[in-house]
Backbone bond lengths (Angstrom), bond angles and torsions (degrees), N, CA, C in turn:
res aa  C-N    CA-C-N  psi(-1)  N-CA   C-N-CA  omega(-1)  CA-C   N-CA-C  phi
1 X - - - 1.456 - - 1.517 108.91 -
2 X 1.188 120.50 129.32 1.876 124.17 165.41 1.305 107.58 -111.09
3 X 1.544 86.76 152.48 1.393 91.64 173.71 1.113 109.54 -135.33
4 X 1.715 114.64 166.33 1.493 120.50 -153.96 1.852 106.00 -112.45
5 X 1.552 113.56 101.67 1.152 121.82 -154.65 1.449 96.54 -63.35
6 X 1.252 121.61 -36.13 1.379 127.80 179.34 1.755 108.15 -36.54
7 X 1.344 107.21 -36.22 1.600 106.34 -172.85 1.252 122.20 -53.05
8 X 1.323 115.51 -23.77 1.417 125.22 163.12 1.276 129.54 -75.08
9 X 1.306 102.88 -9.81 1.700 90.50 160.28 1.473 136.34 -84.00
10 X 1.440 138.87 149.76 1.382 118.49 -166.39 1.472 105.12 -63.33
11 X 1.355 123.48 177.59 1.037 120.16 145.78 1.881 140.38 -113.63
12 X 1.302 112.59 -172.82 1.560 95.95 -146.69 1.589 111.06 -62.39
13 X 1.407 115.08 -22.54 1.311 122.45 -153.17 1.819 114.55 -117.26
14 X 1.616 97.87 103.84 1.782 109.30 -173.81 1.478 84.08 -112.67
15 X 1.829 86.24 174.47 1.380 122.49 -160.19 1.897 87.33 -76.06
16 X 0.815 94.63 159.58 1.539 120.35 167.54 1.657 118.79 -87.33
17 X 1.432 131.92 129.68 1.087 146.09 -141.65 1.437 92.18 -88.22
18 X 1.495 111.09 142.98 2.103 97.64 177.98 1.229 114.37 -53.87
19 X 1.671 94.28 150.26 1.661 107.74 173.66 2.025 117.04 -24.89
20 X 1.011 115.48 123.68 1.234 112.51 168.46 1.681 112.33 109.48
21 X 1.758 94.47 -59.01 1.188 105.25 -172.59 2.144 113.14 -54.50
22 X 1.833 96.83 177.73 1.433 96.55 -165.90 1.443 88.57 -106.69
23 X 1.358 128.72 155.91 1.465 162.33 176.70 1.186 140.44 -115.64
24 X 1.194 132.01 165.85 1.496 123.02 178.54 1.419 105.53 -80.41
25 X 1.342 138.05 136.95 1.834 128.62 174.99 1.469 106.75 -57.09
26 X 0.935 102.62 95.84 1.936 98.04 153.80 1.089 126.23 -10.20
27 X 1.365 132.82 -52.96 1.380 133.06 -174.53 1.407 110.05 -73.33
28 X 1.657 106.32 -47.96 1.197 95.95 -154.75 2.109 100.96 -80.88
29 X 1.192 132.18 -2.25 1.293 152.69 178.62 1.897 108.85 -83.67
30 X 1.250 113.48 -37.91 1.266 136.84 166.20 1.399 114.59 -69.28
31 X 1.449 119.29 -49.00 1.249 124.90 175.07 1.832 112.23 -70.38
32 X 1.368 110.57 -51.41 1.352 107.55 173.88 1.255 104.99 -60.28
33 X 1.176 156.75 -62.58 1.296 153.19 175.28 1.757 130.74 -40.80
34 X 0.947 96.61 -28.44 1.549 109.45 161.06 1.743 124.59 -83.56
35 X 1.519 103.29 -18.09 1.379 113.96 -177.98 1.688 95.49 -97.12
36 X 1.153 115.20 -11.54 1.605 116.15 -164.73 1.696 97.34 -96.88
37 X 1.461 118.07 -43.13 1.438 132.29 170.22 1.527 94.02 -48.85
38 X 1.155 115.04 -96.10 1.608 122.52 179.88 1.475 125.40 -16.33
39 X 1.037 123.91 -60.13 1.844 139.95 140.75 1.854 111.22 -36.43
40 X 1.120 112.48 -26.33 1.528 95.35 -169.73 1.624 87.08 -93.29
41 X 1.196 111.78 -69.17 1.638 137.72 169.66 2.046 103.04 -17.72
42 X 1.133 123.73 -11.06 1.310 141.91 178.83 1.566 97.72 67.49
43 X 1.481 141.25 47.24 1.303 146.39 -178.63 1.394 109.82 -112.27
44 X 1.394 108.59 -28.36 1.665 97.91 -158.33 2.097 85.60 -148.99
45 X 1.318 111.52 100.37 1.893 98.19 -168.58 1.580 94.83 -92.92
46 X 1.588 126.45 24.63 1.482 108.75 -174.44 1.375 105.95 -81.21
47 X 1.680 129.24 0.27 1.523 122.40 -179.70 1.640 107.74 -102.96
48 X 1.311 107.51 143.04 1.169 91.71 174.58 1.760 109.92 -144.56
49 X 1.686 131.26 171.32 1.536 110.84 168.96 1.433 126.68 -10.34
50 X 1.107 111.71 -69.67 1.541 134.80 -178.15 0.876 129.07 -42.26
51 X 1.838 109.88 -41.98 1.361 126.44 -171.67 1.869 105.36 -87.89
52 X 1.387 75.97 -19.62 2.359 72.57 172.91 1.017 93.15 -90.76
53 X 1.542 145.02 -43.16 1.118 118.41 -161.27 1.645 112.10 -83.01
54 X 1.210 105.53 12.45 1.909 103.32 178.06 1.636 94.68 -122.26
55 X 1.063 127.43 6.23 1.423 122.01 163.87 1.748 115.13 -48.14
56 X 1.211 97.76 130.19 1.202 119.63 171.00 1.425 120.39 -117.20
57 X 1.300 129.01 163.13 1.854 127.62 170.20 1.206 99.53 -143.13
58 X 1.493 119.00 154.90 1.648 119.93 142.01 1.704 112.64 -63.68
59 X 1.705 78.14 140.41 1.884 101.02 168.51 1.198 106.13 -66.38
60 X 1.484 130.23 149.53 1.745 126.17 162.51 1.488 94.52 -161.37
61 X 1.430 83.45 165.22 1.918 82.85 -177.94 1.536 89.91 -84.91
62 X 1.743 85.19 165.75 1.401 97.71 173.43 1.732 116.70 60.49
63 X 1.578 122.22 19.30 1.461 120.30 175.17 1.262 105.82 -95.45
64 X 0.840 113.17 -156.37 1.660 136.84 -160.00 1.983 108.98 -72.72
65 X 1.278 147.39 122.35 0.878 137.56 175.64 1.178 122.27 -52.17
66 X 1.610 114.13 129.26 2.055 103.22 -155.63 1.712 93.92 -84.70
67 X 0.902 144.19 -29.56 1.931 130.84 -164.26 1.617 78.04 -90.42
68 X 1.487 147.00 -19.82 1.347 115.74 -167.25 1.639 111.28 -87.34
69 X 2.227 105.15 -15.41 1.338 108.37 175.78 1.492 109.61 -76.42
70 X 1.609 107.03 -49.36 1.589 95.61 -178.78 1.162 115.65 -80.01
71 X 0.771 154.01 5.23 2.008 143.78 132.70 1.436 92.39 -29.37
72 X 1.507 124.76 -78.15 1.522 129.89 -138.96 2.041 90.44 -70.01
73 X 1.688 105.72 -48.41 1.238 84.26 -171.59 1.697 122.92 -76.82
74 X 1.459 123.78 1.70 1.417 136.02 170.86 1.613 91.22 -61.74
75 X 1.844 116.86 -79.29 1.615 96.84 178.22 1.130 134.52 -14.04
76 X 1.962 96.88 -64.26 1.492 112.96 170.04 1.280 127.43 -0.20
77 X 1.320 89.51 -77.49 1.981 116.51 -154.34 2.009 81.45 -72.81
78 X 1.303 111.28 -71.63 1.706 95.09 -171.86 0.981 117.14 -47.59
79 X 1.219 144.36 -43.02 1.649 130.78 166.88 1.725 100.30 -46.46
80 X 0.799 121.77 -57.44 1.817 115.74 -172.84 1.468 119.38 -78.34
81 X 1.580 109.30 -6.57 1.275 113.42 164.60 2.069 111.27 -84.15
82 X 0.874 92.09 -37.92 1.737 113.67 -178.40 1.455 89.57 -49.38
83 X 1.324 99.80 -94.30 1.752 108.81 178.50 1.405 117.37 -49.68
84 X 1.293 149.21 -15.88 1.431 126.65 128.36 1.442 132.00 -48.05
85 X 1.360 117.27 -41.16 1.969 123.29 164.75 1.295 92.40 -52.48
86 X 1.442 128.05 -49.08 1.375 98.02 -151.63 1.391 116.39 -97.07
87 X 1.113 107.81 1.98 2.046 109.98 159.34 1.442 89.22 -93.75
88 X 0.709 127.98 -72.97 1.472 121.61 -160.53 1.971 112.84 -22.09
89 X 1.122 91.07 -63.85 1.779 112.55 173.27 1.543 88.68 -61.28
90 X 1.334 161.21 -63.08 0.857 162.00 -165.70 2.090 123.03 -43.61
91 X 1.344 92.23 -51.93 1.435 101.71 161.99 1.521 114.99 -133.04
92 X 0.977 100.47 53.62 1.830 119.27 157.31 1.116 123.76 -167.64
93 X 1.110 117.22 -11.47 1.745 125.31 147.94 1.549 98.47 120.88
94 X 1.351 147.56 170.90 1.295 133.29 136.35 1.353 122.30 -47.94
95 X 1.294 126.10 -61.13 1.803 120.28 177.35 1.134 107.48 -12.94
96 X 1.702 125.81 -66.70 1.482 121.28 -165.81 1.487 90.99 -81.80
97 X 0.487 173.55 30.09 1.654 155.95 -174.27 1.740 84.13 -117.03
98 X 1.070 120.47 -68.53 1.192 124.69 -162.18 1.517 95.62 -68.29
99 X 1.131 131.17 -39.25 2.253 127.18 -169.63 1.639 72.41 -70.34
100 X 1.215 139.55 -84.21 1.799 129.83 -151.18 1.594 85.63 -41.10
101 X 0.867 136.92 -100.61 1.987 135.57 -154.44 1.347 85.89 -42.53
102 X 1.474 157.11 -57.25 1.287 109.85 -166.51 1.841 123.34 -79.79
103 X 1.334 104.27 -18.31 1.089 95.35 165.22 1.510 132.86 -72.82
104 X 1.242 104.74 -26.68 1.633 96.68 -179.88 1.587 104.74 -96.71
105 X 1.725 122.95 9.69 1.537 99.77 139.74 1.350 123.91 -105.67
106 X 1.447 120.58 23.61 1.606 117.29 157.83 1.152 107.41 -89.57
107 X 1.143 131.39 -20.59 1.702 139.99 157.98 1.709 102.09 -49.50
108 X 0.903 115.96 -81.73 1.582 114.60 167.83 1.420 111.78 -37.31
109 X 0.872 128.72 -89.69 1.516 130.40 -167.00 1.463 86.29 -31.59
110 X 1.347 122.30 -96.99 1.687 109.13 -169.18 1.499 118.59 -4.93
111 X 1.372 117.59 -64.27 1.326 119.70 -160.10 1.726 89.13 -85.09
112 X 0.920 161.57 -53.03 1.398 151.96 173.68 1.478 125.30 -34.36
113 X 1.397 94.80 -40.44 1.798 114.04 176.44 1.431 110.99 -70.68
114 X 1.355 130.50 -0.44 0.981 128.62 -150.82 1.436 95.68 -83.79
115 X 1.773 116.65 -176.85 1.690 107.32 178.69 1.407 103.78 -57.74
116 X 1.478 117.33 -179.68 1.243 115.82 161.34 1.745 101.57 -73.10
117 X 1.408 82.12 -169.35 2.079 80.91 173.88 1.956 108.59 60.13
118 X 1.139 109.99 -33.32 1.536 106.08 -166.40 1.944 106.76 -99.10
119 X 1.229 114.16 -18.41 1.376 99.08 -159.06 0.855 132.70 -15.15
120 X 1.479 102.44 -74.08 1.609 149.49 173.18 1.324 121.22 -100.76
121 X 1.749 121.54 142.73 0.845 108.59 162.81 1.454 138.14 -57.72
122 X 1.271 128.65 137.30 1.572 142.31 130.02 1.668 112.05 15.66
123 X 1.190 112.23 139.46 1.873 110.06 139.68 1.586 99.42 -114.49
124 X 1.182 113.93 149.14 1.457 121.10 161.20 1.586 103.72 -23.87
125 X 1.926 111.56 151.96 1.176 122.35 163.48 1.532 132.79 -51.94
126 X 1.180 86.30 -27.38 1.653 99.11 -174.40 1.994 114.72 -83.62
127 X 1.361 85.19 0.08 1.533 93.45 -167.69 1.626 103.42 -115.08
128 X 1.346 120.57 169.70 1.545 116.21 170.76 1.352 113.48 -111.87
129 X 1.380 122.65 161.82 1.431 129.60 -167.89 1.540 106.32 -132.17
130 X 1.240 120.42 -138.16 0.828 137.52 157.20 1.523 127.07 -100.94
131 X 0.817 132.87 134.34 1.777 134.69 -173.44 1.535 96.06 -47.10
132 X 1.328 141.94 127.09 1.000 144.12 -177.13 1.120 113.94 -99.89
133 X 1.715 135.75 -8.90 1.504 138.57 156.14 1.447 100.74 -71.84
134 X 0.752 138.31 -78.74 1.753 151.07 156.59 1.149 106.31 4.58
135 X 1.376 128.20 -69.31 1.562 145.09 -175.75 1.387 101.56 -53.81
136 X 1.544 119.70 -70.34 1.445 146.42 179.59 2.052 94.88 -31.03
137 X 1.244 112.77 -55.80 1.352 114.25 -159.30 1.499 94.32 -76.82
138 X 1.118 141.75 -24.55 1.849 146.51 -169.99 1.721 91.64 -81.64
139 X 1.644 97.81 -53.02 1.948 91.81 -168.87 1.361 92.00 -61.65
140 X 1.440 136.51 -44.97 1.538 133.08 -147.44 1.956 89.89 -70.32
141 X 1.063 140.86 -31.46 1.318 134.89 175.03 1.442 127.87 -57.74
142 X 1.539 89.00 -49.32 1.454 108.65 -169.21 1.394 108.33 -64.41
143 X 1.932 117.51 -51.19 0.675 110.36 163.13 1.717 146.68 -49.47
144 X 1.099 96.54 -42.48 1.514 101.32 161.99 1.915 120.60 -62.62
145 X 1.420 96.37 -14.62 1.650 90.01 169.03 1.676 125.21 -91.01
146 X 1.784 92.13 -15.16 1.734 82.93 153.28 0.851 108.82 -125.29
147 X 1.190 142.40 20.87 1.320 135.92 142.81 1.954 122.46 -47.88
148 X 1.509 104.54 -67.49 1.546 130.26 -157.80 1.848 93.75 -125.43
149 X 1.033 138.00 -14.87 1.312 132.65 160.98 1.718 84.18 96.58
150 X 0.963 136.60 9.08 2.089 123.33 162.50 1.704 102.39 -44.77
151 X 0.977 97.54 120.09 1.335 127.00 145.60 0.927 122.02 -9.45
152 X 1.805 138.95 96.17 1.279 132.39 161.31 1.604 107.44 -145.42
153 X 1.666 105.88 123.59 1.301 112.42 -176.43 1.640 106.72 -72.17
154 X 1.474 111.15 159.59 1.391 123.13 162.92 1.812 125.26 -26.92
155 X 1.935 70.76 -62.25 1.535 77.07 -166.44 1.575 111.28 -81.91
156 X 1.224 124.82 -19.46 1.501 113.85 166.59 1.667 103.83 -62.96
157 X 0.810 147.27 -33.95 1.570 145.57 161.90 1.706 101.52 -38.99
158 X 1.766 111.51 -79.41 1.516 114.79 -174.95 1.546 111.64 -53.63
159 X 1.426 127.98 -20.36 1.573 139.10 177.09 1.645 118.08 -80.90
160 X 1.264 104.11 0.23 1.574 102.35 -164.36 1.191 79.05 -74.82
161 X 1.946 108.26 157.12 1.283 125.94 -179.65 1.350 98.79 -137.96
162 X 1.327 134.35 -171.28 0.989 142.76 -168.48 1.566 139.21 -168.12
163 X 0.937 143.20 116.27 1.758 138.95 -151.46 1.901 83.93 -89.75
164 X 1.454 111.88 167.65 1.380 105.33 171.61 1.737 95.44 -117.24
165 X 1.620 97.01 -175.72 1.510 95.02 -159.75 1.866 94.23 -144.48
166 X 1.259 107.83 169.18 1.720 85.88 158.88 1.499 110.01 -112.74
167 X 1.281 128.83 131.14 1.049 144.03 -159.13 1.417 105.73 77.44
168 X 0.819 148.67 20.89 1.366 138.28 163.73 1.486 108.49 -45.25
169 X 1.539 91.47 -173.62 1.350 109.57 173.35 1.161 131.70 -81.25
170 X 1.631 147.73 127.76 0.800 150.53 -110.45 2.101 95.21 -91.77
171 X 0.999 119.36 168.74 1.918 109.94 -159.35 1.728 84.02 -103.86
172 X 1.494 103.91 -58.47 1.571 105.34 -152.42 2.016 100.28 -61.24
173 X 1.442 98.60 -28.84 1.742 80.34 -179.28 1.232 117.99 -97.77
174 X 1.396 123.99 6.03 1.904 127.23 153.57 1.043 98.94 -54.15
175 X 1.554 120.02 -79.45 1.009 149.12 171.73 1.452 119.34 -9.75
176 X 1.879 118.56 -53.80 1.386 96.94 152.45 1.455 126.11 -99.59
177 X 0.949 110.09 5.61 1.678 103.42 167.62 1.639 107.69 -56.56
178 X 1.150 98.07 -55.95 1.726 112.50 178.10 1.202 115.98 -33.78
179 X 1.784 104.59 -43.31 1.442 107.85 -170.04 1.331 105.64 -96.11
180 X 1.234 118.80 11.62 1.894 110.24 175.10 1.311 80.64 -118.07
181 X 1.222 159.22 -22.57 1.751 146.76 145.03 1.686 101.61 -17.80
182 X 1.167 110.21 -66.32 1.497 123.66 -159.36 1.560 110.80 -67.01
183 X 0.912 97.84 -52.03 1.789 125.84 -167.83 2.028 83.10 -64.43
184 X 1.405 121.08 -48.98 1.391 113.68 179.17 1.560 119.76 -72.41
185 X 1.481 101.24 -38.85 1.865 103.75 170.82 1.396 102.50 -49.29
186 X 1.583 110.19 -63.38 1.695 112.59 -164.34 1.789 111.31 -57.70
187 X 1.391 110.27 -3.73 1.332 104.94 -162.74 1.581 97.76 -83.92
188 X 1.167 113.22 -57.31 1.697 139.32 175.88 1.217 126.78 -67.03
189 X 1.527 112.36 1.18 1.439 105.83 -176.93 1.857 104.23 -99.89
């Protein structure tokens, strides 16, 4: 029996966001998705895990329902995380596959363990961040999941949300910590 890895990718056509409300643009959700098909399909390798999971769209009324795109693109990224482990392990063996994921979550843990208040840098006062109690309580999880092995799913990682603050914590480097969180769950699971 074969199977057709492609099946895991979403496909082009979601529900439409309620009347009124704003959406992902069709086109531009359509367009990433066809470049992501093409790349998986071994036609086009410019997409990769990473790149679904940092996908972005314009809002518009009347686009695409946003929890019905990121559902499809959460699959996404694990289908393209899967098939990266498995070349990866393929011509470098598992040993390293597995020493890279543990090393780049003792990299994390370090910076997670840190005081509260300190993780991450700051933006100026005058500016907003991220809620830095908020943040503090996501690192305080994570950490304990490589720390003591507690429990933390993927997608509560890709779901973290966030209130902003002034002076908070800085967005773009939560933001990738978060995403080398994920990129390490998907590595080990």
């Amino acid at each position: 029996m074969t199977t057709d890895k492609t099946a895991d990718a979403p496909a082009a056509s979601f529900p439409r966001a309620a009347r009124g409300a704003r959406g992902y643009d069709p086109a531009s959700v359509e367009g990433f998705l066809a470049r992501a098909r093409a790349s998986f399909d071994g036609t086009d390798p410019s997409v990769g895990s990473v790149d679904v999971r940092q996908a972005s769209f314009p809002l518009v009324r009347g686009g695409f329902d946003i929890r019905v795109v990121d559902g499809a693109l959460a699959r996404l990224e694990d289908a393209f995380a899967q098939r990266e482990r498995e070349e990866s392990i393929a011509s470098d063996g598992a040993d390293t596959w597995i020493e890279n994921a543990r090393e780049e979550a003792r990299e994390l843990l370090a910076r997670l363990s840190r005081p509260a208040g300190s993780r991450f840098r700051r933006v100026p006062w005058f500016h907003s961040g991220y809620a830095v109690a908020e943040v503090d309580i996501v690192a305080d999880r994570v950490a304990r999941y490589f720390s003591d092995g507690e429990y933390v799913g993927v997608d509560q990682v890709r779901q973290a949300a966030f209130h902003t603050q002034r002076g908070g914590y800085r967005e773009d480097q939560v933001d990738a910590v978060l995403d080398a969180v994920v990129r390490v769950i998907l590595a080990v699971r």
